[in-house]
C-alpha positions, 0 to 999 in steps of 0.5 A: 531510592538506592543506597551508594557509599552508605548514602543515600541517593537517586540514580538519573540516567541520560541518552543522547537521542538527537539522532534519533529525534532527527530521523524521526523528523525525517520519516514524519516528513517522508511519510507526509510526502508520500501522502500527498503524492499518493492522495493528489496522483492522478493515476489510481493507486491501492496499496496491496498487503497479504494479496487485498487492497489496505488504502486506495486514493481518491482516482481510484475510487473515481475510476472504479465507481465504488466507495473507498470502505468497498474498494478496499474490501476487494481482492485484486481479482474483485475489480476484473471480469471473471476472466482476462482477454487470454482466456485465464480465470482472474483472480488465478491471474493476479495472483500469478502476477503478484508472485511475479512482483515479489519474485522480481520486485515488479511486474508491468502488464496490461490487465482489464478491470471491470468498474462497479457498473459492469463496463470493462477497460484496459489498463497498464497495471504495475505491482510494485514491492 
């Protein structure tokens, strides 16, 4: 208790948080949007955060023969052959295209994977901020 005019008495305070509560309405049902798009794509999808793999979706596993906890292990040069069509080593490779992607804020290309099994296929690769 605080004394106020030599009485005593408690303090309440209030906020309006309506805005509030909307917008985070709002992000709950972006991200459960994003979800689902990211979950039902048919397309493989991994998310990249500091140049390794954070969260994959079911393709992606599908396409690269390897479990999700396995997948998400590997850097982005993990799931290539030591070196590219053109000669280049790689992981040097990716991670000169994910530059590319943060200085642009994307970067499309062709790159060949290498499945867990071994075999090798060429693909349309995009980095995206």
């Amino acid at each position: 208790a605080t004394m106020l005019d030599d009485q005593r008495a408690r303090v309440w305070s209030f906020r309006e948080i309506t805005e509030r509560q909307r917008m985070d309405d709002e992000l709950r049902e972006s991200d459960a949007r994003f979800r689902a798009l990211f979950d039902s794509s048919p397309d493989a999808v991994l998310l990249l955060d500091d140049h390794h793999f954070t969260a994959c979706n079911q393709a992606a596993v599908e396409l690269f023969g390897y479990d999700r906890e396995s997948l998400l292990e590997l850097h982005p040069g993990g799931i290539s052959p030591a070196r590219q069509g053109d000669g280049e080593d790689s992981t040097v490779k990716a991670e000169r295209m994910m530059a590319l992607a943060e200085a642009r804020g994307r970067n499309r290309f062709e790159w060949t994977h290498c499945r867990r099994d071994g075999t090798e296929f060429v693909a349309e690769a995009e980095f995206a901020q």
